[in-house]
C-alpha positions as protocol buffer text, in pm:
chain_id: "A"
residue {
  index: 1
  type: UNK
  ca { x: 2350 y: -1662 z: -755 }
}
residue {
  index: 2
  type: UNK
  ca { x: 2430 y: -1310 z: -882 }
}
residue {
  index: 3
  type: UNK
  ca { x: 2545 y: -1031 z: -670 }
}
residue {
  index: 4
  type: UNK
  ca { x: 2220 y: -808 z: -688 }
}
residue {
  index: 5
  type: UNK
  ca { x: 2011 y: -1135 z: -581 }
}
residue {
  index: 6
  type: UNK
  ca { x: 2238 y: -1204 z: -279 }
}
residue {
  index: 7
  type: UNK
  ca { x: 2235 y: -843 z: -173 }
}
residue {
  index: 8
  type: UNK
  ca { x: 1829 y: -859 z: -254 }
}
residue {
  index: 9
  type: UNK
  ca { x: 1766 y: -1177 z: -25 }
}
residue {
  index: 10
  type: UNK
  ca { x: 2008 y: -1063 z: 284 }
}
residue {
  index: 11
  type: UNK
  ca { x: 1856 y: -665 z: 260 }
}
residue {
  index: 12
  type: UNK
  ca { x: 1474 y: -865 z: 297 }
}
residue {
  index: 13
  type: UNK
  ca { x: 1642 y: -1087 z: 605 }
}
residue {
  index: 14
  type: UNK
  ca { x: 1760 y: -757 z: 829 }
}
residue {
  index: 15
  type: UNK
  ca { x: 1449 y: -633 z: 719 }
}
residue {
  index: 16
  type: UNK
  ca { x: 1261 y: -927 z: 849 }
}
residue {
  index: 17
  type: UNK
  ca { x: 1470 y: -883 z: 1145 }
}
residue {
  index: 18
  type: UNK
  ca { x: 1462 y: -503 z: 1243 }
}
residue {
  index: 19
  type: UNK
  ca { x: 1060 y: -573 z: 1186 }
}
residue {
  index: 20
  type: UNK
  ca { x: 1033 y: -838 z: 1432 }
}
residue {
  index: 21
  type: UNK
  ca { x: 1262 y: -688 z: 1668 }
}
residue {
  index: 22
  type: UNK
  ca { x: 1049 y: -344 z: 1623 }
}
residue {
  index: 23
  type: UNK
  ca { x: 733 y: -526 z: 1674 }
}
residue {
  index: 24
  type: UNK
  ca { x: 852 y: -657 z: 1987 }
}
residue {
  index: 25
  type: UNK
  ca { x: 978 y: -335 z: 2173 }
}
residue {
  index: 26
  type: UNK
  ca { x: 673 y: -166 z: 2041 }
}
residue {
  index: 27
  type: UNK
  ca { x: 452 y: -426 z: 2186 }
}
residue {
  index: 28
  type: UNK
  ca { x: 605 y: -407 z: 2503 }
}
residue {
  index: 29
  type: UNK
  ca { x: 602 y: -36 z: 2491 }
}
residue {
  index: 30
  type: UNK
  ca { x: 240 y: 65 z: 2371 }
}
residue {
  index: 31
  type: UNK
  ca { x: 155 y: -166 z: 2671 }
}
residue {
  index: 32
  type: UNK
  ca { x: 390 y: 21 z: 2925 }
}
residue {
  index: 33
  type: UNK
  ca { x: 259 y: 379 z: 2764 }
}
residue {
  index: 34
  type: UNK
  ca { x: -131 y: 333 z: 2796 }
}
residue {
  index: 35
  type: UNK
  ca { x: -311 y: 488 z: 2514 }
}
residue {
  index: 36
  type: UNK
  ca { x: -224 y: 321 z: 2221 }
}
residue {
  index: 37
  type: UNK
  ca { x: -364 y: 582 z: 1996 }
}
residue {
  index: 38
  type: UNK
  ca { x: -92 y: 839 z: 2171 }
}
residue {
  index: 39
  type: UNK
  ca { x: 206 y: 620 z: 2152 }
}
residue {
  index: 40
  type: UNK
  ca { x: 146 y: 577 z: 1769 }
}
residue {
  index: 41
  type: UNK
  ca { x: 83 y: 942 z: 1725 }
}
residue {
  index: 42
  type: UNK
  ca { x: 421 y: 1086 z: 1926 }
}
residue {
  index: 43
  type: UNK
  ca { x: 630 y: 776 z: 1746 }
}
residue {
  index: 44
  type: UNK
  ca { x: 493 y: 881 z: 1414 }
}
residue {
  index: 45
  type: UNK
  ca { x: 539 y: 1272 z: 1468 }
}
residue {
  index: 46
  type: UNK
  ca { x: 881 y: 1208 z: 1594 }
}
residue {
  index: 47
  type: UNK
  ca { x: 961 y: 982 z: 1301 }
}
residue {
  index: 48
  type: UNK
  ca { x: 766 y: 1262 z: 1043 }
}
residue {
  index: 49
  type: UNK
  ca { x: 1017 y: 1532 z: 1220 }
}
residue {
  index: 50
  type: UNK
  ca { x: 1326 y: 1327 z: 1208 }
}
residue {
  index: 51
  type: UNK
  ca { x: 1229 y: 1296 z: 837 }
}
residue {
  index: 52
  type: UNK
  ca { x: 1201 y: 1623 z: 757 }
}
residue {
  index: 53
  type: UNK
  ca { x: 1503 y: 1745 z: 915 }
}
residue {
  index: 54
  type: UNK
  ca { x: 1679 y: 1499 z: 659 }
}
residue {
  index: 55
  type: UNK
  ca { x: 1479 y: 1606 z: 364 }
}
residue {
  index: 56
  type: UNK
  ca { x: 1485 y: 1923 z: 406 }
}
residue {
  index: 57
  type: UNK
  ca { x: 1826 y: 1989 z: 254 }
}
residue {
  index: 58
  type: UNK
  ca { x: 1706 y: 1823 z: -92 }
}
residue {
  index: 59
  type: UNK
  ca { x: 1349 y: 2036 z: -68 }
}
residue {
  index: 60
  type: UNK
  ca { x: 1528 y: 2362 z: -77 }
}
residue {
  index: 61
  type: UNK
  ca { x: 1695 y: 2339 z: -430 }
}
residue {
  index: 62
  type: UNK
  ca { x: 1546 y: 2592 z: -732 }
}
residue {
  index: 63
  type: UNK
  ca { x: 1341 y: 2269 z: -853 }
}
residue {
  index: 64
  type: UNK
  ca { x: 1177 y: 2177 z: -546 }
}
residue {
  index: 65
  type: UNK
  ca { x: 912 y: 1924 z: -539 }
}
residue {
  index: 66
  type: UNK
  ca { x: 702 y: 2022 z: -283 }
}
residue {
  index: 67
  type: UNK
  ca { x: 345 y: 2056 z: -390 }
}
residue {
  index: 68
  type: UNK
  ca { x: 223 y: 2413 z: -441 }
}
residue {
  index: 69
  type: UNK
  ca { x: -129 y: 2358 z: -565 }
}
residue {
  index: 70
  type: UNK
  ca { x: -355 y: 2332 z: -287 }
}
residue {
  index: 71
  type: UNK
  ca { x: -569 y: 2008 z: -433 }
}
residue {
  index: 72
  type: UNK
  ca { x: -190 y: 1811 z: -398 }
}
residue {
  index: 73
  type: UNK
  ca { x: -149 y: 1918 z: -77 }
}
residue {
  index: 74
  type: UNK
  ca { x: -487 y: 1770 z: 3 }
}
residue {
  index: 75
  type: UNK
  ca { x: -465 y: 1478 z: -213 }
}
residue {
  index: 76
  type: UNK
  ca { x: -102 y: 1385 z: 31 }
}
residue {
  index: 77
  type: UNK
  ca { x: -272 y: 1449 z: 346 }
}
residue {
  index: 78
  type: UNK
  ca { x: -578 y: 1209 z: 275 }
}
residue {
  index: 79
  type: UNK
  ca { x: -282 y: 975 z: 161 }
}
residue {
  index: 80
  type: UNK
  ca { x: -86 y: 1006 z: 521 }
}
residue {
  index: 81
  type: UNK
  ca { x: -440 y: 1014 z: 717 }
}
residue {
  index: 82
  type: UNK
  ca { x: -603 y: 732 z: 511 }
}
residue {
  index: 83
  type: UNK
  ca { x: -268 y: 474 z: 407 }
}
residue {
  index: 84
  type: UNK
  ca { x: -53 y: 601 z: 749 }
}
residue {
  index: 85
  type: UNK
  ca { x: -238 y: 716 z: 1041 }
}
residue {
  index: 86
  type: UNK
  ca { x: -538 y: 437 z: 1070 }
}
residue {
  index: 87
  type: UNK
  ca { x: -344 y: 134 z: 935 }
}
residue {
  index: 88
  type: UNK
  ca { x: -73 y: 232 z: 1252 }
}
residue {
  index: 89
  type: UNK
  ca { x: -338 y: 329 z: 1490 }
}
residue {
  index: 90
  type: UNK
  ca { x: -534 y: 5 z: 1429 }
}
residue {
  index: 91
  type: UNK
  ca { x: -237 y: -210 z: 1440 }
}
residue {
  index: 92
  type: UNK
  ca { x: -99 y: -79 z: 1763 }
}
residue {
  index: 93
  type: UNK
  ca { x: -493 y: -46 z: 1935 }
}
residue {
  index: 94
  type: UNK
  ca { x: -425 y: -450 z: 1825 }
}
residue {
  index: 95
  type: UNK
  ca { x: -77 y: -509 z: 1967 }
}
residue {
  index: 96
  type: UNK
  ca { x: -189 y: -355 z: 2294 }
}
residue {
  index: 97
  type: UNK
  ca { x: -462 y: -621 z: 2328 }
}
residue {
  index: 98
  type: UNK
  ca { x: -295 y: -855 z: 2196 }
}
residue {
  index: 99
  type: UNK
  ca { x: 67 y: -1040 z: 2243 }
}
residue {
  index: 100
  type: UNK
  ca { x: 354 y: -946 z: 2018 }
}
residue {
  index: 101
  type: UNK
  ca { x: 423 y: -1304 z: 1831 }
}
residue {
  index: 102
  type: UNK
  ca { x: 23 y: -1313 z: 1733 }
}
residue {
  index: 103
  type: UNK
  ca { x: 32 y: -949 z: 1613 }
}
residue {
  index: 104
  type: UNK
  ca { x: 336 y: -1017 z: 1433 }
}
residue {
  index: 105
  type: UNK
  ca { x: 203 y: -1316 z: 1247 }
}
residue {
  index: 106
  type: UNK
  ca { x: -126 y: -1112 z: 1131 }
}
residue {
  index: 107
  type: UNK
  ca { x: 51 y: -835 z: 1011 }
}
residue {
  index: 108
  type: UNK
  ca { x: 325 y: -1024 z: 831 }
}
residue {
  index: 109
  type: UNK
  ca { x: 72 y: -1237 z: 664 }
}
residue {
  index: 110
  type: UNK
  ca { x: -142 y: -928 z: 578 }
}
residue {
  index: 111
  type: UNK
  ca { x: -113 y: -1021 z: 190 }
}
residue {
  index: 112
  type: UNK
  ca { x: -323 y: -1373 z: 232 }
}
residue {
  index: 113
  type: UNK
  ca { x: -622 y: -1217 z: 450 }
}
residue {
  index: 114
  type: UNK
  ca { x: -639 y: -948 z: 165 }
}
residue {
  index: 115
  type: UNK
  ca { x: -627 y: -1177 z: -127 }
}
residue {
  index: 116
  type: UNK
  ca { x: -876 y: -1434 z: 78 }
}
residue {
  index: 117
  type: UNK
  ca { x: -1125 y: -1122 z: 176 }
}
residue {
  index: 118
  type: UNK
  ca { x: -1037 y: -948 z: -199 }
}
residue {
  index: 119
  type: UNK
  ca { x: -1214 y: -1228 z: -372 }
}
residue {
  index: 120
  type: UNK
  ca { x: -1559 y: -1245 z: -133 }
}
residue {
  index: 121
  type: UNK
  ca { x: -1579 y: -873 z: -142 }
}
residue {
  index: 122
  type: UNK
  ca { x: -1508 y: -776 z: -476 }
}
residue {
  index: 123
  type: UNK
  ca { x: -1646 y: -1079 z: -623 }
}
residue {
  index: 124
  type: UNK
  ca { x: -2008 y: -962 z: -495 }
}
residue {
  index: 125
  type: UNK
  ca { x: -1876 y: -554 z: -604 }
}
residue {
  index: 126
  type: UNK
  ca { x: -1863 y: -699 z: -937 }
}
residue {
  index: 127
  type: UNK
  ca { x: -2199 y: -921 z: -963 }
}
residue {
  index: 128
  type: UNK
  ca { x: -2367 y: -838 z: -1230 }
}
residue {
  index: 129
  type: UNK
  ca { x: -2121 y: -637 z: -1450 }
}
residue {
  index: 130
  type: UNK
  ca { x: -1982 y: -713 z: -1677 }
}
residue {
  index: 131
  type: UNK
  ca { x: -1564 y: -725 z: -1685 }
}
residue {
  index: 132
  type: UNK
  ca { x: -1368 y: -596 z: -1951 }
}
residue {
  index: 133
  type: UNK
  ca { x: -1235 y: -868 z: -2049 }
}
residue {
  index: 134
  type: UNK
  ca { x: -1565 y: -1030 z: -2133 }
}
residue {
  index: 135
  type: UNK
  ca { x: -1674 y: -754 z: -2405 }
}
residue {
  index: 136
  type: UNK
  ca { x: -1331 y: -808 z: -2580 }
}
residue {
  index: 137
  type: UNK
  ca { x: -1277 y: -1063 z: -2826 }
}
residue {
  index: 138
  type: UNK
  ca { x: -1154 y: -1341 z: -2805 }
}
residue {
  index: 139
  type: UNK
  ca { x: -724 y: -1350 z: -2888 }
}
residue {
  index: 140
  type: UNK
  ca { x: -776 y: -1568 z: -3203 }
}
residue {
  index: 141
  type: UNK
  ca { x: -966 y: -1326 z: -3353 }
}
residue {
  index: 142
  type: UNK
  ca { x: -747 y: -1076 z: -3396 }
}
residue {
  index: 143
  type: UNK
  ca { x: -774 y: -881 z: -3675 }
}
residue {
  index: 144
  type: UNK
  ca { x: -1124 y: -1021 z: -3745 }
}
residue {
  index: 145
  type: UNK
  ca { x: -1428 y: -785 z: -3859 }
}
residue {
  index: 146
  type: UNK
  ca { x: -1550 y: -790 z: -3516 }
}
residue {
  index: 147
  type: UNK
  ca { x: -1270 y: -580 z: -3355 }
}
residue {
  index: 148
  type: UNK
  ca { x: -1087 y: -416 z: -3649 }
}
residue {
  index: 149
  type: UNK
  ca { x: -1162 y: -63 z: -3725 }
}
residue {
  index: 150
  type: UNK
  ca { x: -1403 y: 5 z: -4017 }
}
residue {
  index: 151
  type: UNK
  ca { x: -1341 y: 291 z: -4212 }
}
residue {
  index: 152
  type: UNK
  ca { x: -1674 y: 409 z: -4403 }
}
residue {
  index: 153
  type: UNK
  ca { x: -1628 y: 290 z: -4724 }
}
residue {
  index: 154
  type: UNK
  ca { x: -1638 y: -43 z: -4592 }
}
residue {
  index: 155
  type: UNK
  ca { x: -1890 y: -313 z: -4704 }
}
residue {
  index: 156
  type: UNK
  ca { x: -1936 y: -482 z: -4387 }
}
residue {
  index: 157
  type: UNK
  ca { x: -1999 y: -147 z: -4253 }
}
residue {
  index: 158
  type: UNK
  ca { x: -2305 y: -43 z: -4452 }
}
């Protein structure tokens, strides 16, 4: 086994394990705190602080990378509200009412419920459309006069 593998498969174990550990304590604590909708918000604004603190160094440069264009600077807050601040919410609302080893097994096996639920719901987003892939040819036919560019002096064309 190569180096980069070995250092691949033990970074993914101690990140298992920092996950499962974090999942604990914060099971444990959203329960102690109350409102699990406040606990996620003052762990996430402390973490978004902490974070900027340490970026803030590499933002200051003459190239900085900061958005400017108001559009971008909405775009990255319906990101954080949308992909960060619901998917936390909801999972800690669910590790309040729920106990840490269950809410640890849904959330690490997140990627089967959305690849069982993907194919239900988009399957019936998609009836009656056609796909892409349908209105191409098929590979063998390649080159044929059904998907190679005419020019106008072709016969076939006329």
């Amino acid at each position: 086994m190569s180096s980069t593998r070995a250092t691949g498969i033990a970074l993914a174990f101690v990140t298992a394990l920092i996950s499962g550990v974090a999942i604990f304590v914060n099971g444990h604590a959203v329960r102690h705190f109350g409102d699990a909708t406040v606990y996620t918000t003052a762990k996430n604004a402390v973490a978004g602080v902490l974070l900027l603190a340490l970026a803030a160094p590499l933002l200051g440069g003459p190239r900085s990378e900061v958005p400017t264009i108001r559009k971008h600077r909405l775009g990255l807050a319906a990101i954080a509200v949308i992909g960060g601040s619901v998917p936390f919410v909801l999972f800690f609302e669910g590790l309040a009412r729920a106990e840490a080893t269950q809410a640890a097994f849904i959330q690490k096996t997140l990627i089967v419920w959305v690849a069982l639920l993907a194919v239900p719901l988009l399957t019936s987003a998609w009836a009656g459309r056609t796909s892409p892939r349908s209105r191409c040819s098929s590979p063998g036919r390649r080159g044929s006069s059904a998907t190679r560019a005419r020019s106008p002096s072709d016969p076939a064309r006329r």
